[in-house]
LOGURO-475524 format. One record per residue (C-alpha): residue number from 1; x, y, z. Coordinates in steps of 0.5 Angstrom, whole numbers. Layout:
N
<rec i="NUM" east="X" north="Y" up="Z"/>
...
***
This chain:
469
<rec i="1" east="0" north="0" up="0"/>
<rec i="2" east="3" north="6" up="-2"/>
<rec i="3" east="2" north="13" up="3"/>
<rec i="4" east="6" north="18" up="-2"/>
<rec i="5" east="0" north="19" up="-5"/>
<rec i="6" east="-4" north="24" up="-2"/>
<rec i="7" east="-11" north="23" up="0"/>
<rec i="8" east="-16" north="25" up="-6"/>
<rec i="9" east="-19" north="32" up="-4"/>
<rec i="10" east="-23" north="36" up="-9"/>
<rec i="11" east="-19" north="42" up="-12"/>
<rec i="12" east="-23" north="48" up="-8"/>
<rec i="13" east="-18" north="52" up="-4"/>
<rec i="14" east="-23" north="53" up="2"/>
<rec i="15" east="-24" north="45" up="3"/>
<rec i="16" east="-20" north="43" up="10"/>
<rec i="17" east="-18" north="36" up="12"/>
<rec i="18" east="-20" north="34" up="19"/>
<rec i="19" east="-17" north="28" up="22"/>
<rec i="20" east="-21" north="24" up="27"/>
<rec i="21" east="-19" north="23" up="34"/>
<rec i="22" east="-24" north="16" up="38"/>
<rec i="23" east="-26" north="20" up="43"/>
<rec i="24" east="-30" north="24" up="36"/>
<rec i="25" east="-34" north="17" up="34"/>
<rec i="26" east="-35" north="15" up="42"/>
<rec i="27" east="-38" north="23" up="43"/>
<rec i="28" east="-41" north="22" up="37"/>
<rec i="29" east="-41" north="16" up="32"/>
<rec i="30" east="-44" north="19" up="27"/>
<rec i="31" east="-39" north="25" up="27"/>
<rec i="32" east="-36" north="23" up="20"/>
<rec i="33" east="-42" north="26" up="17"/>
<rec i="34" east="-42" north="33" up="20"/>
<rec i="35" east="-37" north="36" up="17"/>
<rec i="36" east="-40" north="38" up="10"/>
<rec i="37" east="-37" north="39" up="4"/>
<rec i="38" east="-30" north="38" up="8"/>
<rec i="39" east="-26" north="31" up="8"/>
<rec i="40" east="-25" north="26" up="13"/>
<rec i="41" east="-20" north="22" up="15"/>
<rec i="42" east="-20" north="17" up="21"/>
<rec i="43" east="-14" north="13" up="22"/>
<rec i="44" east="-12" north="6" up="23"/>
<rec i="45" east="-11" north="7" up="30"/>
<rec i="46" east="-17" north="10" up="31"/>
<rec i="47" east="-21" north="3" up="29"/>
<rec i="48" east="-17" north="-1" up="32"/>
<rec i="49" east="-18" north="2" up="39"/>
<rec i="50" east="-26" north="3" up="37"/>
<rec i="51" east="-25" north="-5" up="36"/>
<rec i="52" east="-22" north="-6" up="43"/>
<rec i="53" east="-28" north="-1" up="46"/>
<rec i="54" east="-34" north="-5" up="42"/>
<rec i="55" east="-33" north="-11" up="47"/>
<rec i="56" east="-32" north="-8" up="53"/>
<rec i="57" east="-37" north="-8" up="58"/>
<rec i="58" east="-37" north="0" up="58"/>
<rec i="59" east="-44" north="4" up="57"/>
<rec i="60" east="-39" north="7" up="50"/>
<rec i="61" east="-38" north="0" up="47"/>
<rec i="62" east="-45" north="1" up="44"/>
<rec i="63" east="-43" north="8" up="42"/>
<rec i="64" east="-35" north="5" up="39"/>
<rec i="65" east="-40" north="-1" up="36"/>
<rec i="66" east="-45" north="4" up="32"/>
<rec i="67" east="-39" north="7" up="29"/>
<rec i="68" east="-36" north="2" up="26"/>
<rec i="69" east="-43" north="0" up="23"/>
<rec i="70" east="-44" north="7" up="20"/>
<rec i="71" east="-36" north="7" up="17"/>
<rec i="72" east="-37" north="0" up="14"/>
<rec i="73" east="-44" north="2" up="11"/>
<rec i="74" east="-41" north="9" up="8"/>
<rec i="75" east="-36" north="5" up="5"/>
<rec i="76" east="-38" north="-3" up="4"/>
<rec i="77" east="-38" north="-2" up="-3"/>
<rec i="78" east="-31" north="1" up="-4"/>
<rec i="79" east="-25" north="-3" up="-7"/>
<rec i="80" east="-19" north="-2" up="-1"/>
<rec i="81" east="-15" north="3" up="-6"/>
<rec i="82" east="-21" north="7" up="-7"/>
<rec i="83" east="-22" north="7" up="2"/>
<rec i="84" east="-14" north="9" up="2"/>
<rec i="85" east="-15" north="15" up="-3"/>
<rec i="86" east="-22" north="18" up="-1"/>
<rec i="87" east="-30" north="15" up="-2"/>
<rec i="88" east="-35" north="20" up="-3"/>
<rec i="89" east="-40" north="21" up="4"/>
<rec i="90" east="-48" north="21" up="3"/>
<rec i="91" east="-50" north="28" up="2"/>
<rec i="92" east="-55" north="30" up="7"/>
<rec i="93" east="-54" north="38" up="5"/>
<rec i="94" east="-57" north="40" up="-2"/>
<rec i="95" east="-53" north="46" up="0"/>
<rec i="96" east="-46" north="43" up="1"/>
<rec i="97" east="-44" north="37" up="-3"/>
<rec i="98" east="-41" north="32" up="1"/>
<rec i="99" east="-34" north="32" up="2"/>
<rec i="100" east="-29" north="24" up="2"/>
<rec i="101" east="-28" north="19" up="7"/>
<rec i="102" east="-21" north="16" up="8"/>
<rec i="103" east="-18" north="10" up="12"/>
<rec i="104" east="-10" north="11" up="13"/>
<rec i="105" east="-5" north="6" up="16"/>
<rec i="106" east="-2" north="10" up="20"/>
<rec i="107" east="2" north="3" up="24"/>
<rec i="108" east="6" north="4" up="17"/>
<rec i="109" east="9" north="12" up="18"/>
<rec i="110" east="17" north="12" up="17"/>
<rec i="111" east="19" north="16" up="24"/>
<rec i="112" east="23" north="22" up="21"/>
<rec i="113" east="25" north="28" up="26"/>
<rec i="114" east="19" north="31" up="26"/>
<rec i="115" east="14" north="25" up="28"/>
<rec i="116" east="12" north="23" up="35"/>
<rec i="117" east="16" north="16" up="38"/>
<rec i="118" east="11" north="11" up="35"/>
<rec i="119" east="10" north="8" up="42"/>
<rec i="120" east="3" north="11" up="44"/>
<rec i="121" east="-4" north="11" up="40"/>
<rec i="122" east="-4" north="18" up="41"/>
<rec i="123" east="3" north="19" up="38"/>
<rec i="124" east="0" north="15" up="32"/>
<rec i="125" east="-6" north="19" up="30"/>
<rec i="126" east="-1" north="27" up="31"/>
<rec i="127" east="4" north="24" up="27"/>
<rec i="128" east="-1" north="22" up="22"/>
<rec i="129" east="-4" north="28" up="22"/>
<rec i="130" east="3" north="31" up="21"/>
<rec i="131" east="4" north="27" up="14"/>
<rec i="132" east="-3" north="30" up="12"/>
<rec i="133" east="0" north="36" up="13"/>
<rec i="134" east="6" north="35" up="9"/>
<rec i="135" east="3" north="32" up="3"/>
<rec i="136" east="-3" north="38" up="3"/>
<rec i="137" east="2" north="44" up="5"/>
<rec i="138" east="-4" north="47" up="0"/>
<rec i="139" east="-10" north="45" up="5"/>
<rec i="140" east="-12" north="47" up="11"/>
<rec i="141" east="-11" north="41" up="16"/>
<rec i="142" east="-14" north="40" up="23"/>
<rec i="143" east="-14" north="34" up="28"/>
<rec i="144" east="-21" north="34" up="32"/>
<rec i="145" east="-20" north="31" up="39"/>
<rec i="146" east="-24" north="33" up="46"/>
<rec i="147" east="-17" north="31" up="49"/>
<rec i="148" east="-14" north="37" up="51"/>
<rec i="149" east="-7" north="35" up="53"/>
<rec i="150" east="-7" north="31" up="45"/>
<rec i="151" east="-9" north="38" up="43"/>
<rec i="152" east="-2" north="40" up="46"/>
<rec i="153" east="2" north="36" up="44"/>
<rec i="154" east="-1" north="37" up="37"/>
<rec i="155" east="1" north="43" up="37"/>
<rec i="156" east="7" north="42" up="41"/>
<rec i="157" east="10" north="37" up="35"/>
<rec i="158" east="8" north="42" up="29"/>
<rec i="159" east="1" north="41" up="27"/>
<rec i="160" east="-2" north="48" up="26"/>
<rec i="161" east="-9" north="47" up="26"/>
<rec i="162" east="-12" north="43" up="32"/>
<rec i="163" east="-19" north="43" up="35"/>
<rec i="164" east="-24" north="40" up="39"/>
<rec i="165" east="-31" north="37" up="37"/>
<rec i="166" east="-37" north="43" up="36"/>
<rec i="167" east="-42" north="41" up="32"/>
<rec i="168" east="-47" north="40" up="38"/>
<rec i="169" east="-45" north="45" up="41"/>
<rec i="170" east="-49" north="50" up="41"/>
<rec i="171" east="-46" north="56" up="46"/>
<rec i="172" east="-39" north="58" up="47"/>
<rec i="173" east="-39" north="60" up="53"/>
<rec i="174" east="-43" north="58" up="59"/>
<rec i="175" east="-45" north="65" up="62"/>
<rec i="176" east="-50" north="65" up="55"/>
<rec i="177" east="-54" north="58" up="57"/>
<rec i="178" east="-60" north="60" up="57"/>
<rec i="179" east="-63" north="60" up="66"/>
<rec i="180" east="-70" north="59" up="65"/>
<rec i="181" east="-73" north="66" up="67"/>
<rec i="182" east="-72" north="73" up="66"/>
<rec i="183" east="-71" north="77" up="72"/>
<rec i="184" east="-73" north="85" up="70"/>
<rec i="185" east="-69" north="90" up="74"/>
<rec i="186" east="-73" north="95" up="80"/>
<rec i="187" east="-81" north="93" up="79"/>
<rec i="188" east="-84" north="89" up="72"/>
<rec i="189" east="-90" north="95" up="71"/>
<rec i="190" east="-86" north="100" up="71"/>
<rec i="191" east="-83" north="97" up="64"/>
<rec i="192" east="-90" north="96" up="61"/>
<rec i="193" east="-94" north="101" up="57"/>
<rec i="194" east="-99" north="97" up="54"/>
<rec i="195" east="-103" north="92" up="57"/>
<rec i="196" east="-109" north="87" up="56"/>
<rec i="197" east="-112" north="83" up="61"/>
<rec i="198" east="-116" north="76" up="60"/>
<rec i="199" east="-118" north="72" up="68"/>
<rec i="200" east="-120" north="65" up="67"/>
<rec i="201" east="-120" north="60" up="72"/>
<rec i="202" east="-115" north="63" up="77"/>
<rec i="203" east="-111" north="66" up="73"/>
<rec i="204" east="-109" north="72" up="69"/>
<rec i="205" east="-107" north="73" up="63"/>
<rec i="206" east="-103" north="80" up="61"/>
<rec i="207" east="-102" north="82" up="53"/>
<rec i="208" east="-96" north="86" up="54"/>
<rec i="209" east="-91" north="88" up="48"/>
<rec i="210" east="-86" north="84" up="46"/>
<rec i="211" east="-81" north="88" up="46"/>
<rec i="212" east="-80" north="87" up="53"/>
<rec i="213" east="-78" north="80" up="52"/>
<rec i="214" east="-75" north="80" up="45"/>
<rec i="215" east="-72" north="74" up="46"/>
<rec i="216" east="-78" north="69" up="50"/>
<rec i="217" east="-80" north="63" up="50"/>
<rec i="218" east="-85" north="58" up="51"/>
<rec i="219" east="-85" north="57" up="60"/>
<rec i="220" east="-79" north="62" up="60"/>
<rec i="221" east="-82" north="66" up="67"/>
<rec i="222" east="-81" north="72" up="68"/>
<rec i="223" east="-80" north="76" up="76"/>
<rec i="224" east="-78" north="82" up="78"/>
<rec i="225" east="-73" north="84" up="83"/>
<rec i="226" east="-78" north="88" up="87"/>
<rec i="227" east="-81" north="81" up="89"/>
<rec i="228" east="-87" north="83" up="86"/>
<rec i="229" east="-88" north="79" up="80"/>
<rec i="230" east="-88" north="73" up="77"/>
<rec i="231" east="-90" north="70" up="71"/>
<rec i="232" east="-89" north="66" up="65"/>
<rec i="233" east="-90" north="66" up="57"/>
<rec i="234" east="-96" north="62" up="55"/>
<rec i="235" east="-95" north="65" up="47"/>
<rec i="236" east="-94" north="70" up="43"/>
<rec i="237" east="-94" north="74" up="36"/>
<rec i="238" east="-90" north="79" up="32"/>
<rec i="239" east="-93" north="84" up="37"/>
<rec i="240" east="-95" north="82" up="43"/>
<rec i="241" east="-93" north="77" up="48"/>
<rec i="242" east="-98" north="73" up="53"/>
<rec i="243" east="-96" north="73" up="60"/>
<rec i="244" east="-99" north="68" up="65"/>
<rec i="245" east="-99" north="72" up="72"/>
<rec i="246" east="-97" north="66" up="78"/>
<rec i="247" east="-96" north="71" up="83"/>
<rec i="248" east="-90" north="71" up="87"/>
<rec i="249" east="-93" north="69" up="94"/>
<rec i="250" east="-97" north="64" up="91"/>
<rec i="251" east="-90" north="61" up="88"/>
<rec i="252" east="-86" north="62" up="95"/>
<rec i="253" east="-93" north="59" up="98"/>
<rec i="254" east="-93" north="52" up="93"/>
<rec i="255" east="-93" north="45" up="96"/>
<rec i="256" east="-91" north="38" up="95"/>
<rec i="257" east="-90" north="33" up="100"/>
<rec i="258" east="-89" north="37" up="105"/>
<rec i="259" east="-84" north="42" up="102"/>
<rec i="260" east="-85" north="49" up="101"/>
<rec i="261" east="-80" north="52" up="96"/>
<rec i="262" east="-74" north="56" up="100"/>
<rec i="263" east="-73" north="61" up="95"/>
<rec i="264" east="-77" north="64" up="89"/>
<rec i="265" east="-73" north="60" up="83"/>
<rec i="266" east="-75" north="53" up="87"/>
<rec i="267" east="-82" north="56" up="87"/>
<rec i="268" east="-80" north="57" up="80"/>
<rec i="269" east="-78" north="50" up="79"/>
<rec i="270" east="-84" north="47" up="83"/>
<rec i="271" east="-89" north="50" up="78"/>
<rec i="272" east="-85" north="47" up="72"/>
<rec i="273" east="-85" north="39" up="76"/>
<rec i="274" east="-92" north="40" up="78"/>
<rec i="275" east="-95" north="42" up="71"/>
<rec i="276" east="-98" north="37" up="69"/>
<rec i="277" east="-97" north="40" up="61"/>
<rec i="278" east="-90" north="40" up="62"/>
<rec i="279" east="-87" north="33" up="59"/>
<rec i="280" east="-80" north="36" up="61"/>
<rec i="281" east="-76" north="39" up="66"/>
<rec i="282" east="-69" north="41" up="66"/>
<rec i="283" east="-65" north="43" up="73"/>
<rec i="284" east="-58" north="46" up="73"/>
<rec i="285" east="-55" north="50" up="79"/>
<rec i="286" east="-50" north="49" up="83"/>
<rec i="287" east="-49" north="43" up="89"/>
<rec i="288" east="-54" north="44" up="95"/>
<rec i="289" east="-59" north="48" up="90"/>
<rec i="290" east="-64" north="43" up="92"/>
<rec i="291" east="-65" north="39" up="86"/>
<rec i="292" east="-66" north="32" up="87"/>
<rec i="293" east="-70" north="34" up="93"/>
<rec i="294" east="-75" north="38" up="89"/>
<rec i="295" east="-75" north="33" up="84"/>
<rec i="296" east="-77" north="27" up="89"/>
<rec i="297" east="-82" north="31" up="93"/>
<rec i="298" east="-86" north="33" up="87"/>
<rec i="299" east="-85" north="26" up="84"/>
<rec i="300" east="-88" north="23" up="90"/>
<rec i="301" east="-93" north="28" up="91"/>
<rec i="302" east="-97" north="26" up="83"/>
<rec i="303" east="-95" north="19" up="83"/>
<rec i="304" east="-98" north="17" up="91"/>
<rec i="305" east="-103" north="24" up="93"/>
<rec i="306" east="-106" north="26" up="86"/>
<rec i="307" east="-105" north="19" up="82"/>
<rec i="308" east="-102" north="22" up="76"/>
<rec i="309" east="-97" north="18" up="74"/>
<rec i="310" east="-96" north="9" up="76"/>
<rec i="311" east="-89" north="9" up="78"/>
<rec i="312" east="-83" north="13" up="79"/>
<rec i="313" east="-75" north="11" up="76"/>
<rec i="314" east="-69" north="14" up="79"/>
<rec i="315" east="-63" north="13" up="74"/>
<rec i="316" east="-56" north="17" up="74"/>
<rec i="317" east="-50" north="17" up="70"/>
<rec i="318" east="-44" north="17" up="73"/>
<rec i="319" east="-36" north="14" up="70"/>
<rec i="320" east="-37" north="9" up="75"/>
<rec i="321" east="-44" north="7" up="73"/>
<rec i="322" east="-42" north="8" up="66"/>
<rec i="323" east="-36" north="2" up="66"/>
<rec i="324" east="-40" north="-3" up="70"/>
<rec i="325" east="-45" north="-5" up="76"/>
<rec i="326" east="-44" north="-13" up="75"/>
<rec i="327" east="-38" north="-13" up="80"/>
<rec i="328" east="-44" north="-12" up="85"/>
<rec i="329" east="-47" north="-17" up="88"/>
<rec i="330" east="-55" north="-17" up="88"/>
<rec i="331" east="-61" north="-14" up="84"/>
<rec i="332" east="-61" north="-9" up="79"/>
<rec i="333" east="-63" north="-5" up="84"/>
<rec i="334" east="-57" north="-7" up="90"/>
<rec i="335" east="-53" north="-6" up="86"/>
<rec i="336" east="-55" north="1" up="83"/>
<rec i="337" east="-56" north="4" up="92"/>
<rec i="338" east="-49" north="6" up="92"/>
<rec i="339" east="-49" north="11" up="87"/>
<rec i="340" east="-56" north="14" up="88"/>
<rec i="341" east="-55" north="15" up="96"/>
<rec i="342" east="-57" north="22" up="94"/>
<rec i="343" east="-64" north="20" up="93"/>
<rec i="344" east="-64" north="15" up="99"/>
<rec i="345" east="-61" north="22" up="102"/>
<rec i="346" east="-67" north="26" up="100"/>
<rec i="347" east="-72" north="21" up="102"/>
<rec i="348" east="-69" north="21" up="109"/>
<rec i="349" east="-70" north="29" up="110"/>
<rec i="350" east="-77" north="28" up="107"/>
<rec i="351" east="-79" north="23" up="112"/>
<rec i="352" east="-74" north="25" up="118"/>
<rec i="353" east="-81" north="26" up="122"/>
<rec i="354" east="-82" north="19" up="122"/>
<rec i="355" east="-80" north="14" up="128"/>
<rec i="356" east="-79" north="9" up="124"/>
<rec i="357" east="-74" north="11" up="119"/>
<rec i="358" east="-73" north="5" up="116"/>
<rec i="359" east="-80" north="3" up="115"/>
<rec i="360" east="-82" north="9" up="112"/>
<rec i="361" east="-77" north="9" up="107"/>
<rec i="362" east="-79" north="1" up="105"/>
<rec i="363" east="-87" north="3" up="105"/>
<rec i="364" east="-85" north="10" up="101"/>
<rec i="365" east="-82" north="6" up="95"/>
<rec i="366" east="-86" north="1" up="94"/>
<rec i="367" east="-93" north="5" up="95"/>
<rec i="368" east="-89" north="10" up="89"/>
<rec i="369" east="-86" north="4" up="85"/>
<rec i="370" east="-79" north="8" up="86"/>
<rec i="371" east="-75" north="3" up="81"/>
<rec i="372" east="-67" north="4" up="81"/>
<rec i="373" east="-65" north="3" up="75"/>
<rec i="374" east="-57" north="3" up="71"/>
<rec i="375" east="-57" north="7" up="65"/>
<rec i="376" east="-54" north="3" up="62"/>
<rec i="377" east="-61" north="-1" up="61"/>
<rec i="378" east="-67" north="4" up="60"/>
<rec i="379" east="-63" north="3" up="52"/>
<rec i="380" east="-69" north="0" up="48"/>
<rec i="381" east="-74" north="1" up="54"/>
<rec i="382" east="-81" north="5" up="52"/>
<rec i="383" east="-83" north="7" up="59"/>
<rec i="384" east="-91" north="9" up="60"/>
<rec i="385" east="-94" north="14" up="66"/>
<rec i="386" east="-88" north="15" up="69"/>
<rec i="387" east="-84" north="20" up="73"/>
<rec i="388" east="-76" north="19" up="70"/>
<rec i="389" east="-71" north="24" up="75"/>
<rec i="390" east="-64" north="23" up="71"/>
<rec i="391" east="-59" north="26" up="76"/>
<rec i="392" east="-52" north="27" up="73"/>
<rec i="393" east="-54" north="30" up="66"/>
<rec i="394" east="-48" north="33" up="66"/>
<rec i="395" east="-44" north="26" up="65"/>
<rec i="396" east="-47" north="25" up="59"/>
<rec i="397" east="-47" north="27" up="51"/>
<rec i="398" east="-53" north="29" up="48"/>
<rec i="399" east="-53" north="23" up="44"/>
<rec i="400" east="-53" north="18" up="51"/>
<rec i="401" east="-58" north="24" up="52"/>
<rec i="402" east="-63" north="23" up="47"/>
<rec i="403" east="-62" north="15" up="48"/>
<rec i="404" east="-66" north="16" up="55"/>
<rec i="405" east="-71" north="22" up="52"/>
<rec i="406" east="-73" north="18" up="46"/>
<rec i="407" east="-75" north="12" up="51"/>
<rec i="408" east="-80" north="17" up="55"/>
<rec i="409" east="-87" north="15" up="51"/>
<rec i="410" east="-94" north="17" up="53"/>
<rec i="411" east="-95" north="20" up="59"/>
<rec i="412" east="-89" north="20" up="62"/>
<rec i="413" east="-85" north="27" up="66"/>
<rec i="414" east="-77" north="26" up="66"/>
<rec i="415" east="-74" north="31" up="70"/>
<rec i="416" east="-66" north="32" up="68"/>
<rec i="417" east="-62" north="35" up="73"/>
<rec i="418" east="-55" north="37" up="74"/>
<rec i="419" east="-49" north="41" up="76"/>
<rec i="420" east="-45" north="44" up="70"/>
<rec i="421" east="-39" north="46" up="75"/>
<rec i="422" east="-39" north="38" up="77"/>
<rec i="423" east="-37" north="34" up="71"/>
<rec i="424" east="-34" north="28" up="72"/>
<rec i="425" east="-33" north="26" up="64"/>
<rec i="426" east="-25" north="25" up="61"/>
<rec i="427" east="-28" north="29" up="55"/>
<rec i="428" east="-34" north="33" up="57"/>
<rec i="429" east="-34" north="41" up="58"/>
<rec i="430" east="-39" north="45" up="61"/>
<rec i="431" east="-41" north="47" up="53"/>
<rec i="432" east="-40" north="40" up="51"/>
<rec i="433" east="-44" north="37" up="56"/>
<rec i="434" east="-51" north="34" up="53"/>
<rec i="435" east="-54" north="37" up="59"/>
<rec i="436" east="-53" north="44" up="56"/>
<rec i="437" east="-54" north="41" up="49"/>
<rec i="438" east="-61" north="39" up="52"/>
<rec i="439" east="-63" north="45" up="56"/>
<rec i="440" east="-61" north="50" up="48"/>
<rec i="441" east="-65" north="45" up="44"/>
<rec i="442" east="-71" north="44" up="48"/>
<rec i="443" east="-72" north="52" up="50"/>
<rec i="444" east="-78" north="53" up="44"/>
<rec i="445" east="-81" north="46" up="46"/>
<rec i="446" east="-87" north="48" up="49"/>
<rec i="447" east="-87" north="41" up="53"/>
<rec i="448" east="-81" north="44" up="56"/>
<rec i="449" east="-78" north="48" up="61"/>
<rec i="450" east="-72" north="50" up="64"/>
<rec i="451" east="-70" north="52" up="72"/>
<rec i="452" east="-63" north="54" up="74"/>
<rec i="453" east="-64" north="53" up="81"/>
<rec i="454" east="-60" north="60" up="84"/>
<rec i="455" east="-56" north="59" up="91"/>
<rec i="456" east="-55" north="53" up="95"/>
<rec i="457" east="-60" north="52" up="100"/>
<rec i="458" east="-57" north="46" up="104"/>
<rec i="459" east="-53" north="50" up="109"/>
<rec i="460" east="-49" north="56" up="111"/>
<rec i="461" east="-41" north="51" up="109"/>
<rec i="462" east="-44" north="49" up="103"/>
<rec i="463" east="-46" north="56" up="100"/>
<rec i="464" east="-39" north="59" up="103"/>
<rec i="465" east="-35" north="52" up="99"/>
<rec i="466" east="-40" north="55" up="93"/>
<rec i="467" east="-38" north="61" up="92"/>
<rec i="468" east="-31" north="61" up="96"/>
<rec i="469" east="-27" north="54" up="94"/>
***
C-alpha cells in the first residue's frame, strides 16, 4: 500500500481535511457525516481502538459499535484503493456537496524527525495528522480530538490546526446558557406600557408588547426584583406576548410533600414539576440548590397523592456507573443503591419526622413503585405513565441523552438534572455537555421548561464552599 499518494481531495482552495480522534466517534458515532462538503480522514489507529471498545462492558461500547457499522455502511462497496484515497460521503445537504472519507494506516508511517515516538496511540494519530499536512501544504488540516492534552501535543509536534468537536455544541461560553426566566430590573409594571388582561380559572393572563422580552420562549417565567411579580410566557405573535400572571407569594406558597420552596427559583421549579402539561423539565445549579429533592417530593407527590402517574424511575449517570455494576452482588436495584445514595438522602429528609425511618422509606417506595434503574438498560425501553428523574446530566453526551429521552412514551414526565461546574467526563465541558445541549434545544419546545435553581440551600458551608472553593 502506497501512502506517498496524497489523499484524494477536491480542487476548491476552502476545502479543509479533519483527521478524527476515537474520542470523536464515541462522543458522536456519526460525527464523520457532519463535516460538510470538507474530507475525512479516520486513522488505522482510530478502529483498532473502536474495536477493543465495542466488546467492552462499557456503556461506550455501543457508541464504538455504531461507528464502526455507520463506517462500514459509508464504505462497503469501496474497493480497498478507493477507501485509502477517499470514497464520496452521502450528501445530507442540497446546500454543500459532500466531501470523501478515507482510511489510512498510520502503523505503516516511517519515523522522521519531525514525527512523534510511535509508541503510544495518540503519538500515531498526530503523526498521521503531521503527513497529511506535508502532502497537502495547500490544504487547511485539522485534527478533531475532545483530548485536551493530545491537542497540546499536537501543537507542540508542529500540527498548525487542532480542534475540538463543536458541531453539537450550540453555545460558546457557559455564561450564555439560557436560565430558564428572565429577571426584570426594579418593578416588572414600570416597564409595561400597554397591557390587555383576560381572567380565566384562577389565573390572569397579561397581552404586553413584545419588545420587552425580544427573545422569549414558551414556559420561560418572568420575575421582578422588587419580588412582586411572577409569571410565565404562555404565546406570543409579531406583536405581543402572553404573560400568564403566577403571582410571586403563590409560588413561594407552592407544596409537595410536604416541601415548601425556600426561594423563588425553587417556587419556579416546583410550578414546571407540578405542571402536568410539562413533559420535561431540565434543572441546573449548583450543589446544594435543591435539586434532586425538588424532583423527588414532586414526584411523590403526582404519583402517590394525585395518581397522576404509575411509577417513578430514578436512574443517573456517572463514569462508574458507565463502566460497569456486574461487580456488585445483587439485583439491579442493589446494586445501583451506592450510586443514587443522593436519592435515598432526599427521601431520608423527606421522612425525617417518622419514628420508624427504615420502614417508611421500605413503605414510600413501594407505595410509589420507586424502581432503580442503570443507565445502561433504559436503552430499548418504552417507559409509559411514569415520572423518570435522570441526575448527573452533566456526565452524558447528547447522543447518550437522546437515547434515554426517545425512551419516554405517552404520559411520562422526565426530569433532568445536574451541576454544569461538577463533571466527571475525561472529554466533556461544561459547553459539550449534553445537558447543556438538551437545555439550548428544548428552550422552544413547548412541553418543555427549564429552571436554573440560583443559590445553595443546603447549608451555610455548602454555599460558602460554592462561592469561595
Amino acid at each position: 500500500m502506497n501512502y506517498e499518494k496524497p489523499i484524494k481531495t477536491s480542487s476548491c482552495p476552502e476545502k479543509i481535511i479533519y483527521i478524527l480522534d476515537t474520542n470523536i466517534l464515541l462522543h458522536e458515532p456519526f460525527a464523520f457525516l457532519s463535516f460538510k462538503e470538507h474530507d475525512v480522514v479516520v486513522p488505522m489507529t482510530v478502529l483498532e481502538e473502536l474495536d477493543s471498545i465495542k466488546d467492552r462492558h462499557k456503556d461506550v461500547s455501543r457508541d464504538a459499535r455504531v461507528a464502526i457499522r455507520a463506517l462500514e455502511d459509508t464504505l462497503s462497496d469501496a474497493t480497498p484503493e478507493q477507501v485509502l484515497s477517499g470514497v464520496k460521503l452521502p450528501q445530507n445537504d442540497e446546500q454543500h456537496p459532500s466531501g470523501n472519507l478515507a482510511i489510512i494506516n498510520d502503523y505503516a508511517l516511517k519515523q522522521t524527525a519531525n514525527t512523534l515516538s510511535f509508541n503510544e496511540n495518540d503519538n500515531r494519530i498526530i503523526n498521521a495528522a503531521l503527513q497529511i499536512q506535508d502532502k497537502h501544504s495547500d490544504k487547511k488540516v485539522v485534527l478533531v480530538t475532545k483530548d485536551i492534552n493530545m491537542r497540546l501535543k499536537a501543537k507542540g509536534a508542529g500540527l498548525a490546526h487542532v480542534e475540538d468537536y463543536r458541531t453539537d455544541q450550540l453555545i460558546d461560553d457557559i455564561q450564555f446558557l439560557t436560565k430558564g426566566y428572565h429577571k426584570f430590573e426594579g418593578d416588572f409594571w414600570q416597564h409595561i406600557k400597554n397591557c390587555d388582561s383576560e381572567t380565566e380559572g384562577r389565573y390572569t393572563t397579561h397581552f404586553v408588547n413584545r419588545d420587552i422580552v425580544p427573545l422569549s420562549y414558551m414556559n420561560e417565567y418572568l420575575i421582578d426584583e422588587e419580588e412582586t411579580f411572577a409569571g410565565k410566557v404562555t404565546g406570543w405573535d409579531d406583536e405581543r406576548i402572553a404573560i400568564q400572571d403566577l403571582g410571586y407569594e403563590r409560588l413561594l406558597g407552592k407544596t409537595a410533600w410536604g416541601i415548601h420552596p425556600k426561594n423563588i427559583y425553587q417556587g419556579m421549579a416546583m410550578d414546571a414539576l407540578l405542571d402536568p402539561s410539562i413533559d420535561l423539565v431540565i434543572l441546573t445549579g449548583p450543589a446544594g440548590c435543591g435539586k434532586t429533592l425538588l424532583a423527588l417530593a414532586t414526584a411523590l407527590e403526582q404519583v402517590i397523592e394525585r395518581g397522576l402517574y404509575d411509577k417513578i424511575i430514578v436512574t443517573r449517570s456517572t463514569p462508574e456507573i458507565a463502566e460497569s455494576i456486574g461487580f456488585l452482588p445483587g439485583t439491579e436495584e442493589e446494586k445501583m443503591a451506592p450510586w443514587l445514595a443522593a436519592i435515598t438522602d432526599s427521601l431520608e429528609v423527606l421522612h425525617k419526622q417518622d419514628e420508624s425511618m427504615s420502614s417508611s422509606l421500605d413503605y414510600i417506595t413501594e407505595k410509589a413503585n420507586i424502581q432503580f434503574k442503570s443507565v445502561n438498560f433504559m436503552r430499548g425501553r418504552s417507559i409509559q405513565n411514569s415520572m423518570v428523574l435522570l441526575d448527573e446530566c452533566q456526565n452524558l453526551t447528547a447522543s447518550q441523552l437522546k437515547t434515554i429521552i426517545t425512551r419516554c412514551g405517552e404520559g411520562t414526565k422526565l426530569i433532568c438534572s445536574g451541576n454544569l461546574a461538577q463533571i466527571d467526563s475525561n472529554y466533556l465541558t461544561a459547553v459539550t455537555s449534553g445537558l447543556t445541549y438538551i437545555v439550548e434545544r428544548f428552550k422552544d419546545f413547548p412541553g418543555s421548561a427549564t429552571i436554573n435553581l440560583n443559590g445553595v440551600v443546603r447549608s451555610r458551608l455548602a454555599s460558602f464552599a460554592e462561592e469561595n472553593l
